[in-house]
The first five atom37 places (N, CA, C, CB, O) and aatype in JSON, in Angstrom:
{
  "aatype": [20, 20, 20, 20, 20, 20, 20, 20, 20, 20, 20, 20, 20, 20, 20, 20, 20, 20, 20, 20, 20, 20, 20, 20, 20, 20, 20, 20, 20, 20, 20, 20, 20, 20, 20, 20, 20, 20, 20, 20, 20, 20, 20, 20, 20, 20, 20, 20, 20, 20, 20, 20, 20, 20, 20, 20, 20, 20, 20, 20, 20, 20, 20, 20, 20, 20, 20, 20, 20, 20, 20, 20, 20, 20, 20, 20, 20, 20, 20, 20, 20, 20, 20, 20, 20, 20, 20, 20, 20, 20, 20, 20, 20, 20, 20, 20, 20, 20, 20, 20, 20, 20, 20, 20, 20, 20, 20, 20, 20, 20, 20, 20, 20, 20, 20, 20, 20, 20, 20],
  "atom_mask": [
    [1, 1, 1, 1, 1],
    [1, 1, 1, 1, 1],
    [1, 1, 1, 1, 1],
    [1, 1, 1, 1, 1],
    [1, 1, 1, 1, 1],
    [1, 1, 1, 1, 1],
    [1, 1, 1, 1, 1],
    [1, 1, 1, 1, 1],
    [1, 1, 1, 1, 1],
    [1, 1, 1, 1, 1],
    [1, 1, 1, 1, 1],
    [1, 1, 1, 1, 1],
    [1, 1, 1, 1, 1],
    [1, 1, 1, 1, 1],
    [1, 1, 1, 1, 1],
    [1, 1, 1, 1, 1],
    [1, 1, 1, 1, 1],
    [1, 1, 1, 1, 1],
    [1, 1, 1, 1, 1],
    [1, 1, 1, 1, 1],
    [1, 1, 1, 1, 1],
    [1, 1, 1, 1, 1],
    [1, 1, 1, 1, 1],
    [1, 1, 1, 1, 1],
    [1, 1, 1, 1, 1],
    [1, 1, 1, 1, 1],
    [1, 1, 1, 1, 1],
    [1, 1, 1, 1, 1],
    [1, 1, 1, 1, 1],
    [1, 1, 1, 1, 1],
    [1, 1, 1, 1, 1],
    [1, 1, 1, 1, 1],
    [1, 1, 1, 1, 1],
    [1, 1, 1, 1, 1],
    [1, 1, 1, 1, 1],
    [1, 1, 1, 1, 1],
    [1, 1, 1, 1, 1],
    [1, 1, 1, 1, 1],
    [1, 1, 1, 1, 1],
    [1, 1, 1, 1, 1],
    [1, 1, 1, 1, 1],
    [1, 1, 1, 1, 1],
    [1, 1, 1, 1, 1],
    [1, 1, 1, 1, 1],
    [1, 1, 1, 1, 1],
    [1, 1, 1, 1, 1],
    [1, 1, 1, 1, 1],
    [1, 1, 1, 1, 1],
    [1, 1, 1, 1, 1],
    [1, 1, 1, 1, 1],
    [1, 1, 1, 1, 1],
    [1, 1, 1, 1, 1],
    [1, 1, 1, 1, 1],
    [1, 1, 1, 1, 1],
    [1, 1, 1, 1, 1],
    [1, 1, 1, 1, 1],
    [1, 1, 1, 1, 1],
    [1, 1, 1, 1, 1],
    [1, 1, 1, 1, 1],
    [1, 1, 1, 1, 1],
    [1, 1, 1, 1, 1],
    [1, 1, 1, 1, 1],
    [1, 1, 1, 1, 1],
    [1, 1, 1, 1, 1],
    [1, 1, 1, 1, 1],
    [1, 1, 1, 1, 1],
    [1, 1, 1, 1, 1],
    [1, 1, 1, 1, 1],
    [1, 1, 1, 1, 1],
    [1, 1, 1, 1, 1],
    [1, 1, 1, 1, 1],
    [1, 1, 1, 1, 1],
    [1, 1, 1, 1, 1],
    [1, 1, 1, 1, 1],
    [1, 1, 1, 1, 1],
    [1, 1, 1, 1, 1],
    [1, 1, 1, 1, 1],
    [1, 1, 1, 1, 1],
    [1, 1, 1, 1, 1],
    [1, 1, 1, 1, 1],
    [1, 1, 1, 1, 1],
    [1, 1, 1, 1, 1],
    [1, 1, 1, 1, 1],
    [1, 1, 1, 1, 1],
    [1, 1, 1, 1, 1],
    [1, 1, 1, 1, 1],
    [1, 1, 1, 1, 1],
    [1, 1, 1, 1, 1],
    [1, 1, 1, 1, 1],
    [1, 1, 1, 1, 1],
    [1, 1, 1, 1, 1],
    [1, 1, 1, 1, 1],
    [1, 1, 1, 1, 1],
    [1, 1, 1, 1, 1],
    [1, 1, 1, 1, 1],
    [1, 1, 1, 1, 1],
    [1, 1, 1, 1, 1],
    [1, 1, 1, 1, 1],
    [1, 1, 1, 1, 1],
    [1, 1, 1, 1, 1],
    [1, 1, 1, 1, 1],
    [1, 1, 1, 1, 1],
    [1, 1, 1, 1, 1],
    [1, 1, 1, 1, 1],
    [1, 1, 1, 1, 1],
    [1, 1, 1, 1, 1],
    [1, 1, 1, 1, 1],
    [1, 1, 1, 1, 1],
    [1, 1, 1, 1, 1],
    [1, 1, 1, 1, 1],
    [1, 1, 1, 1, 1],
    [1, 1, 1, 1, 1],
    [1, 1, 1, 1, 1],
    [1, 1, 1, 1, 1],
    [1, 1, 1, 1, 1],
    [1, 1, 1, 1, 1],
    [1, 1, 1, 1, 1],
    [1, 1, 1, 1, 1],
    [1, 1, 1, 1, 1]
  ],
  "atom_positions": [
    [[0.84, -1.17, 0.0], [0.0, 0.0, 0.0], [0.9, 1.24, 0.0], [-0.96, -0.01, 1.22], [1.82, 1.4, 0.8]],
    [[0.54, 2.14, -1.0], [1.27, 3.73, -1.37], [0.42, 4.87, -0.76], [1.36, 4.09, -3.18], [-0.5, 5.35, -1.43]],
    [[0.7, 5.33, 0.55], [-0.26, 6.33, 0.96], [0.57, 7.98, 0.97], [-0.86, 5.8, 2.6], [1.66, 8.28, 1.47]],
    [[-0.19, 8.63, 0.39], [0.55, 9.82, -0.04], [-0.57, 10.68, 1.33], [0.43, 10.34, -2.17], [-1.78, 10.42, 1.39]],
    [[-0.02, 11.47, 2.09], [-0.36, 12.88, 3.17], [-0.16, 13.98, 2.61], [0.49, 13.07, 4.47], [0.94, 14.21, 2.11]],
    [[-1.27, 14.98, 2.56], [-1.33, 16.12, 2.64], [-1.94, 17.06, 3.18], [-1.36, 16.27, 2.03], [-3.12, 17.4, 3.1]],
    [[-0.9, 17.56, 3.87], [-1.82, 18.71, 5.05], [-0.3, 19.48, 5.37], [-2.86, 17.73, 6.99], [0.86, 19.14, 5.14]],
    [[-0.78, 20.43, 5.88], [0.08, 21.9, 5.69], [0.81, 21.53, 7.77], [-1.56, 24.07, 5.27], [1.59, 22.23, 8.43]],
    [[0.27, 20.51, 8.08], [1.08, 20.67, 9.5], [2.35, 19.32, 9.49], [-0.25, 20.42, 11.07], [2.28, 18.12, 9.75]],
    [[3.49, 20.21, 9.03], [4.68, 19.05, 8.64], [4.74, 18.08, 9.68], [6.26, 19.65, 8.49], [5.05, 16.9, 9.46]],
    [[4.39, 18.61, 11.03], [5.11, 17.66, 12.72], [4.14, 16.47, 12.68], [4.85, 18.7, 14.72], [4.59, 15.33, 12.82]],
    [[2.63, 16.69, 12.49], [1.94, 15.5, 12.45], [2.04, 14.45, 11.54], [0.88, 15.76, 12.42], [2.02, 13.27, 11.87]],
    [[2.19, 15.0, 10.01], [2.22, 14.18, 9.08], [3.46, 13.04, 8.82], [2.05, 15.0, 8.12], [3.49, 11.87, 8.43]],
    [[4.42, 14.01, 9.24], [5.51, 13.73, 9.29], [5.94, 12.49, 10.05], [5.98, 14.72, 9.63], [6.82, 11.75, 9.62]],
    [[5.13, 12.24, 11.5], [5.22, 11.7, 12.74], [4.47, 10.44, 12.02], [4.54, 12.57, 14.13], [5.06, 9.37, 11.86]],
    [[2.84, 10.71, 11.49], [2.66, 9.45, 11.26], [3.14, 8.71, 10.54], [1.88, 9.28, 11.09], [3.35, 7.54, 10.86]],
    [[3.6, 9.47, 8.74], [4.29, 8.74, 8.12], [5.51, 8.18, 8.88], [4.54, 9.37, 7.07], [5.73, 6.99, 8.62]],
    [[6.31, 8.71, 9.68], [7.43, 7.46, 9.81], [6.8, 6.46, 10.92], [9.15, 8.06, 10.39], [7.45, 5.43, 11.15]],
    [[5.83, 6.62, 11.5], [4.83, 5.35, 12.32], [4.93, 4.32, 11.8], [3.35, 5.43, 12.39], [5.49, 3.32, 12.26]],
    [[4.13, 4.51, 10.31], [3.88, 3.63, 9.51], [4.8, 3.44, 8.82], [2.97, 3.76, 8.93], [4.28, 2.81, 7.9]],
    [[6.03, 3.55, 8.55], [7.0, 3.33, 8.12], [7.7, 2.15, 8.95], [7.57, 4.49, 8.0], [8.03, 1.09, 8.41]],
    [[7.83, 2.34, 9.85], [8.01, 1.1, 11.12], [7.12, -0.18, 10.92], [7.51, 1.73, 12.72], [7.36, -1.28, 11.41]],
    [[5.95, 0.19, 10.06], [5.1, -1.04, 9.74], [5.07, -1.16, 8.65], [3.87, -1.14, 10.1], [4.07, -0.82, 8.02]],
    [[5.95, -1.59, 8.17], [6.81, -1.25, 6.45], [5.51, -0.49, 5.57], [7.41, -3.21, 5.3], [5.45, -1.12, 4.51]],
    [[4.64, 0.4, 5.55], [3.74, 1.02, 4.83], [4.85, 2.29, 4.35], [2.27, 1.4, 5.75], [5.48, 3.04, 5.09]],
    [[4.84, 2.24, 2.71], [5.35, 3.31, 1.95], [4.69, 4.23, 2.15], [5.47, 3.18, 0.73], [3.69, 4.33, 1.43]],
    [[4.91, 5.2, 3.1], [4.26, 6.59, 3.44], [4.55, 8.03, 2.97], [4.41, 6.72, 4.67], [4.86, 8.72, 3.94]],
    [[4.56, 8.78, 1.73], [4.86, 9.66, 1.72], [4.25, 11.18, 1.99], [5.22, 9.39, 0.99], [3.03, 11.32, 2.03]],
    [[4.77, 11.82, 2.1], [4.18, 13.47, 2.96], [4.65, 14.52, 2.25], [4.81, 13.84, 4.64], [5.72, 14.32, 1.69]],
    [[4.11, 15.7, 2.1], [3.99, 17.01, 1.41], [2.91, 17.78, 1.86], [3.84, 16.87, -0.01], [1.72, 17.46, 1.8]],
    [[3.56, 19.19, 2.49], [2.73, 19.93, 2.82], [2.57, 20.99, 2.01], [2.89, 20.19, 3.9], [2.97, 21.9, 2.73]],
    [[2.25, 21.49, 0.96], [1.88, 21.88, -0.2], [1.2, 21.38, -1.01], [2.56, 22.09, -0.69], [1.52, 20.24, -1.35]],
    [[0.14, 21.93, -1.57], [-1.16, 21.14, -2.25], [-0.56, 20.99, -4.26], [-3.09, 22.53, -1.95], [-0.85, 20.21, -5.16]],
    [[0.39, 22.24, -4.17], [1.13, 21.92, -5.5], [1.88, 21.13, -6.09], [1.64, 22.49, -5.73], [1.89, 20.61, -7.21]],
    [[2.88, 21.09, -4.65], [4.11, 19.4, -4.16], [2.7, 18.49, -4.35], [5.11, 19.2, -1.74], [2.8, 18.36, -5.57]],
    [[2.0, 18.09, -4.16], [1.26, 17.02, -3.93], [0.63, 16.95, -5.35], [0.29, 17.14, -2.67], [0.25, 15.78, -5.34]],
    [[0.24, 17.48, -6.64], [-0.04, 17.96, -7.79], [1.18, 16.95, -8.65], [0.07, 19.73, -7.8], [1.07, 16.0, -9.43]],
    [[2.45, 17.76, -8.01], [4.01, 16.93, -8.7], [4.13, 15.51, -8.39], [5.55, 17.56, -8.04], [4.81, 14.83, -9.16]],
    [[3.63, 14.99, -7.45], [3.89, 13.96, -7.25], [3.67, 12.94, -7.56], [3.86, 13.92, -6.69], [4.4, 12.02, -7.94]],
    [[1.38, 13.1, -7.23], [0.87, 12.25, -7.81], [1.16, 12.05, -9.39], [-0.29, 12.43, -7.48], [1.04, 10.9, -9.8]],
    [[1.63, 13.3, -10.54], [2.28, 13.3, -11.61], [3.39, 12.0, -11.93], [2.86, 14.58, -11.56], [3.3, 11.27, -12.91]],
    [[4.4, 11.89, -10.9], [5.5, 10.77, -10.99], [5.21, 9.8, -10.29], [6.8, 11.1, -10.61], [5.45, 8.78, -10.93]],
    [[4.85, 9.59, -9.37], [4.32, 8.12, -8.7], [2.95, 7.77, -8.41], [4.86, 7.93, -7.41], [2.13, 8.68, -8.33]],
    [[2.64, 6.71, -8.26], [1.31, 6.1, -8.04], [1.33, 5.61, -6.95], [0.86, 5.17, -8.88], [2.14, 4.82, -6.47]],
    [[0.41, 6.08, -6.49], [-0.28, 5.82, -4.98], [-1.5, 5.2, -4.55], [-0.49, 6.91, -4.43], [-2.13, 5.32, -5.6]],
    [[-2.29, 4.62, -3.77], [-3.25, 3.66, -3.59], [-4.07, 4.65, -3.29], [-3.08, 2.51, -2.62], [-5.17, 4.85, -3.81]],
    [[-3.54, 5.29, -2.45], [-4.49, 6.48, -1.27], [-3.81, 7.84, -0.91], [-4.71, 5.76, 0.42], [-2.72, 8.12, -0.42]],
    [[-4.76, 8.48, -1.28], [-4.43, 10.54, -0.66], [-4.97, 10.24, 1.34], [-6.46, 12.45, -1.98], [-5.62, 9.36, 1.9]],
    [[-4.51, 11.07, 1.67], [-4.62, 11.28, 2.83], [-4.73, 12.52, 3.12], [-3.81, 10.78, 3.41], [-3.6, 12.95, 3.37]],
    [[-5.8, 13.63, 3.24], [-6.02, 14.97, 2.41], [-6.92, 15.92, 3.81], [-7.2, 14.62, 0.61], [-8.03, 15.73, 4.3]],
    [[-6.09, 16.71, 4.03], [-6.39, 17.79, 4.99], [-7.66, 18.7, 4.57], [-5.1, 18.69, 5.11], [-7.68, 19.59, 3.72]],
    [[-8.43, 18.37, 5.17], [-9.36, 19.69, 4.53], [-9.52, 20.73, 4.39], [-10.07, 19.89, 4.68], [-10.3, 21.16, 3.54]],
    [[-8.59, 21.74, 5.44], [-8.14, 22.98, 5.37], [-6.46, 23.63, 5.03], [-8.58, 23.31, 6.58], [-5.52, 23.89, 5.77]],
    [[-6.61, 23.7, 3.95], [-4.83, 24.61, 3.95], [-4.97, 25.39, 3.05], [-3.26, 23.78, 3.56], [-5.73, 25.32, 2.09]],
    [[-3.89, 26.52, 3.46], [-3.89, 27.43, 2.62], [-4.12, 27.45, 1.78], [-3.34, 27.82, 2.47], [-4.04, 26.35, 1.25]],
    [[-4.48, 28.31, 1.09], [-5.0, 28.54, -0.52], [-5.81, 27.59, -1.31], [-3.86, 28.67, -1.4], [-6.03, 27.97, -2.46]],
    [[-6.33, 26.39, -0.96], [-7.26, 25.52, -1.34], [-7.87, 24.49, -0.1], [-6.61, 24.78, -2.49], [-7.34, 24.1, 0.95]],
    [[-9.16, 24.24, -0.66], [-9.62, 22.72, 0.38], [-9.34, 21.65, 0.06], [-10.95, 22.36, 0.6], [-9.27, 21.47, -1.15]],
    [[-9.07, 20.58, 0.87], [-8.85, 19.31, 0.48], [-9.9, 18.5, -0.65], [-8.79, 18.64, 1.74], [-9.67, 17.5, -1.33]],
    [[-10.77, 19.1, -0.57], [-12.06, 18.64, -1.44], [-11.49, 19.17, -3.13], [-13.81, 19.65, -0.77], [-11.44, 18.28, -3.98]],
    [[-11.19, 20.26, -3.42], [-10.88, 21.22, -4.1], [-9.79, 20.38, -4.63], [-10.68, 22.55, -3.45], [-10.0, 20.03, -5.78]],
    [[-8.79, 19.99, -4.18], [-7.44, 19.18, -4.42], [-7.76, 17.93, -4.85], [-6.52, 19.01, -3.19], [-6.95, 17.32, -5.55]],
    [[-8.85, 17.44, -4.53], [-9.07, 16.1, -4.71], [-9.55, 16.51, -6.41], [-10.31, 15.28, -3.46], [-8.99, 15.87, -7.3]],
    [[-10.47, 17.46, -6.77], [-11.26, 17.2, -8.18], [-9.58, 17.28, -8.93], [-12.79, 18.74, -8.8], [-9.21, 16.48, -9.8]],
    [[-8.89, 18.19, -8.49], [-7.29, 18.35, -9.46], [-6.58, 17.19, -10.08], [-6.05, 18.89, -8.54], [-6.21, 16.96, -11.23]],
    [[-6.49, 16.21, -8.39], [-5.77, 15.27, -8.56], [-6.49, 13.95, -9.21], [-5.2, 15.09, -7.35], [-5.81, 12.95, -9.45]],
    [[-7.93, 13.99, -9.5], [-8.44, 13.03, -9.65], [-8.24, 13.13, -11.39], [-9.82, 12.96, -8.88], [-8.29, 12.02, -11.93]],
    [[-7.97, 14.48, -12.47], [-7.93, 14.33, -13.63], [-6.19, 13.91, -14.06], [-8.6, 15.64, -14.2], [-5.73, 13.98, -15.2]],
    [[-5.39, 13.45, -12.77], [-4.2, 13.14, -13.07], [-4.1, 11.47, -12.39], [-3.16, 14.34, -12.46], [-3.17, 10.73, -12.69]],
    [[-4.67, 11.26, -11.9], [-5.17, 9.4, -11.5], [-6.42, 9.4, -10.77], [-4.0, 8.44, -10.31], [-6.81, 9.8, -9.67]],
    [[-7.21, 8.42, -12.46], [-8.9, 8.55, -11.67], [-9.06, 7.63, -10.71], [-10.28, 8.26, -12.65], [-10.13, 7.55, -10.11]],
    [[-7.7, 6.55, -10.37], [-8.22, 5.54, -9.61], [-7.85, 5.85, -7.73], [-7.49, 4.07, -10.32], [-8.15, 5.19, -6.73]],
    [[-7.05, 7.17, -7.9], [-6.62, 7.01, -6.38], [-7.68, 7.35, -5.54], [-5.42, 7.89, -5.96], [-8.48, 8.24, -5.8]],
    [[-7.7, 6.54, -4.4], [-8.67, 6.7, -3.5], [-8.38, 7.81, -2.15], [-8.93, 5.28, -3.06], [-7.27, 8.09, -1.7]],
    [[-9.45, 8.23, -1.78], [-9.16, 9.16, -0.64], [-9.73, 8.82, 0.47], [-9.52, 10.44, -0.85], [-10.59, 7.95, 0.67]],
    [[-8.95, 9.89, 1.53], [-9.49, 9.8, 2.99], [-9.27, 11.07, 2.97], [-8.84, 8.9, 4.21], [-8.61, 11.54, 2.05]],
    [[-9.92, 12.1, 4.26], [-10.11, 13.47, 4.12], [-9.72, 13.28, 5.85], [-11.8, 14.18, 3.4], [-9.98, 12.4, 6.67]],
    [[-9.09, 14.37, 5.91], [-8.47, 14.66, 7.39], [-9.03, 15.99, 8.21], [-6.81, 14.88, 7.2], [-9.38, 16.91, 7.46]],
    [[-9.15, 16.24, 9.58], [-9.52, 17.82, 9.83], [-9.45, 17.81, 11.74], [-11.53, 18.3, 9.0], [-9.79, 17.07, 12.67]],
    [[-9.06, 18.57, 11.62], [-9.13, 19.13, 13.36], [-9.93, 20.19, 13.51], [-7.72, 19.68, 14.05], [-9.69, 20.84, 14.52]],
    [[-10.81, 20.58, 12.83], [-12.08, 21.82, 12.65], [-13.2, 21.59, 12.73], [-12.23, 22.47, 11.54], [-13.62, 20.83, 11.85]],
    [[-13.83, 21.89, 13.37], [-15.41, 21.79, 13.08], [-15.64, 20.48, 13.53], [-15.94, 21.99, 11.48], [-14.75, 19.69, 13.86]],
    [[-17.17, 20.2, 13.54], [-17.63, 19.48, 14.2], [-17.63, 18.12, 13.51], [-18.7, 19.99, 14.6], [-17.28, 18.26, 12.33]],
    [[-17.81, 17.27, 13.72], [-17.65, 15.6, 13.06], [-18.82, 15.42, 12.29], [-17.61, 14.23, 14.26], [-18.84, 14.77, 11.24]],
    [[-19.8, 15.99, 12.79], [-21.49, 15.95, 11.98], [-21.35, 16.6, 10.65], [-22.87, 16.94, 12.87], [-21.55, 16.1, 9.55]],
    [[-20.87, 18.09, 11.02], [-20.63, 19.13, 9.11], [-19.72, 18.43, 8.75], [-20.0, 21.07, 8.87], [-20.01, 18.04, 7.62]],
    [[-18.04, 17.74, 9.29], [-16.98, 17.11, 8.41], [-17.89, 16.06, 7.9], [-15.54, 16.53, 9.17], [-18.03, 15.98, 6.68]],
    [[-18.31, 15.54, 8.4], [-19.15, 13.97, 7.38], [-19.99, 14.25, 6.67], [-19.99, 12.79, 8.09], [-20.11, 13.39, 5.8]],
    [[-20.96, 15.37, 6.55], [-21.52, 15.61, 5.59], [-20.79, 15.83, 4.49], [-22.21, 16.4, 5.81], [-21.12, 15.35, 3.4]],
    [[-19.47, 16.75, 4.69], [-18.64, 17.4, 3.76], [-18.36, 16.13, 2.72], [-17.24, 18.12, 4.51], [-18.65, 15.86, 1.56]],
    [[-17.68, 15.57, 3.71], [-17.01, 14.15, 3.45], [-18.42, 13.77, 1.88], [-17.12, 12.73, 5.47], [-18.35, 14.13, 0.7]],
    [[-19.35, 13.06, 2.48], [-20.46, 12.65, 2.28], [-21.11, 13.18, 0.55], [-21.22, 13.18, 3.59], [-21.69, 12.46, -0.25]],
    [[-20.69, 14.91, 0.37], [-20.96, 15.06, -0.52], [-19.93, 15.41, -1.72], [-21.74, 15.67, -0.22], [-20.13, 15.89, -2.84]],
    [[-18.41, 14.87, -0.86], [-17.14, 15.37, -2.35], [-17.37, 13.87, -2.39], [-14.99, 16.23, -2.12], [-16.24, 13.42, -2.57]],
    [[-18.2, 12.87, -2.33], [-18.5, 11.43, -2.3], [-17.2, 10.3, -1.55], [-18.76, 11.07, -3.97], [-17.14, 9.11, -1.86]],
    [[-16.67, 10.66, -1.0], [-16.23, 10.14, -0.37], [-16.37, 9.66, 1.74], [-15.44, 10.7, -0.98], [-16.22, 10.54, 2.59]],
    [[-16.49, 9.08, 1.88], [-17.07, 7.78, 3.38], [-16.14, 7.89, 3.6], [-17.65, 6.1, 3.44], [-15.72, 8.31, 2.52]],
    [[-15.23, 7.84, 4.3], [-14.05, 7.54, 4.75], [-13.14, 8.88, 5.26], [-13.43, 6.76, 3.64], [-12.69, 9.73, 4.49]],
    [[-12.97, 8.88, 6.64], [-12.8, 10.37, 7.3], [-11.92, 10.07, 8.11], [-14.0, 11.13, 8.02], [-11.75, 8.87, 8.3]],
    [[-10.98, 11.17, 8.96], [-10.12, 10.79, 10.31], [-10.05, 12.24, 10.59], [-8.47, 9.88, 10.18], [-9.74, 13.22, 9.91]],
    [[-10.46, 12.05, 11.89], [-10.23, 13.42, 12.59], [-8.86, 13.35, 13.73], [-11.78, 13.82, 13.49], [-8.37, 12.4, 14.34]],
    [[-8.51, 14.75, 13.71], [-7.21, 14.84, 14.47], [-7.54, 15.21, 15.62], [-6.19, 15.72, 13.98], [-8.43, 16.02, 15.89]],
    [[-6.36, 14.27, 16.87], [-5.5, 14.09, 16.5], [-5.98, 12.37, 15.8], [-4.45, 14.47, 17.6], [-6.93, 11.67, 16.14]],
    [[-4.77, 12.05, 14.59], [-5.27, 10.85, 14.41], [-4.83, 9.82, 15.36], [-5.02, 10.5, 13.19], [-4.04, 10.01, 16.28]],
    [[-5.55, 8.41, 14.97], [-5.24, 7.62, 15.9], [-4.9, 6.51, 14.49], [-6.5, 7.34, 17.24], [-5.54, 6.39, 13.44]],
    [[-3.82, 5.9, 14.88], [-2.73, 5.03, 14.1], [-3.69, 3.85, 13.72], [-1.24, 4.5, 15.1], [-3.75, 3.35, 12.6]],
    [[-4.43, 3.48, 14.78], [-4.88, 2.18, 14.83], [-6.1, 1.95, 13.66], [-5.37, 1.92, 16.35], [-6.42, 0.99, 12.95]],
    [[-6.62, 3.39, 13.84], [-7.98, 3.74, 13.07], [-7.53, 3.67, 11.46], [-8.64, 5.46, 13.54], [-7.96, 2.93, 10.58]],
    [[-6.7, 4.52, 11.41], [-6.1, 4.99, 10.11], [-5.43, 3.74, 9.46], [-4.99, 6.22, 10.33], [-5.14, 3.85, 8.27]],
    [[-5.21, 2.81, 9.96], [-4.82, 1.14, 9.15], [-6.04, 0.97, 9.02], [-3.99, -0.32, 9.99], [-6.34, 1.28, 7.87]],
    [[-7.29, 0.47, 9.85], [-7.97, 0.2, 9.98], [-8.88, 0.63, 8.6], [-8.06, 0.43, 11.12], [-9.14, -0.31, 7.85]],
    [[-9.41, 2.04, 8.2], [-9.65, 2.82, 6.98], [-9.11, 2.49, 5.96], [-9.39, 3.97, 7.04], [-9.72, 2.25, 4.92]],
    [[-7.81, 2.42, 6.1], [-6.7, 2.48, 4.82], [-7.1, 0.92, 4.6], [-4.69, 2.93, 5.2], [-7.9, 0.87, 3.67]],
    [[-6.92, 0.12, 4.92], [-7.2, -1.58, 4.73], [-8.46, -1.93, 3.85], [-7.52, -2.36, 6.29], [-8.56, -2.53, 2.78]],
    [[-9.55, -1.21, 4.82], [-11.51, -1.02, 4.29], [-10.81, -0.73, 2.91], [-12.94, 0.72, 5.14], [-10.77, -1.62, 2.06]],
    [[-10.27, 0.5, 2.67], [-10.83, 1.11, 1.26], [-9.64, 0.47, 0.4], [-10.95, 3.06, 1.14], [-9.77, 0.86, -0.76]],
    [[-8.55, -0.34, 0.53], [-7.78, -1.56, -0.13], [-8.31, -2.46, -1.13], [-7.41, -2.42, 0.81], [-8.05, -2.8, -2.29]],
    [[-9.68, -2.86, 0.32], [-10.5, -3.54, -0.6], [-11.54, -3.68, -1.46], [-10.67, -3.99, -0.31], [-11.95, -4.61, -2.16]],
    [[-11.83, -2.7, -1.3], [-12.82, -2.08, -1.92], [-12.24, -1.65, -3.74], [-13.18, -0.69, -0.83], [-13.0, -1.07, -4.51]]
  ]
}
């Protein structure tokens, strides 16, 4: 599994990717929504891992970008804002189920990442 992070707070992302790195999961991180534009460009990834708030765009917003550069990558949407009821709706209507609120929890986030594997 290729899970690509994006969210503008380097210490968290950063922290989980090398978590999961310890559990041999290829984790890569970029906190820039443009870096993350370049990337998905050169490598292929299973899964975005996508902040819903950063500068200059929403994670929702990033997702329609990245989806005309690989229609198959799947997402999860991330947020420490707002309430869990409006994030799941949000969630709910860029059509994507699959959510983690911060701070994350490691256990959850395999747990998600695995679900939408199989799917």
């Amino acid at each position: 599994m290729k899970l690509l992070f994006i969210d503008d707070e380097e210490e968290l992302i950063s922290t989980i990717a090398e978590r999961l790195e310890f559990r041999e999961i290829d984790a890569d991180w970029v906190t820039n929504p443009e870096k993350a534009v370049d990337m998905i460009k050169k490598k292929k990834y299973d899964i975005a891992i996508v902040d819903v708030k950063m500068p200059g765009t929403s994670g929702f917003e990033l997702k329609k970008r990245l989806e005309e550069i690989d229609p198959d990558l799947k997402y999860v949407f991330m947020t420490g804002h707002g309430s869990e009821h409006n994030f799941k709706k949000g969630c709910c209507e860029a059509g994507e189920r699959y959510y983690l609120l911060k701070p994350v929890n490691i256990e959850y986030l395999l747990e998600v990442t695995n679900q939408l594997m199989k799917e």
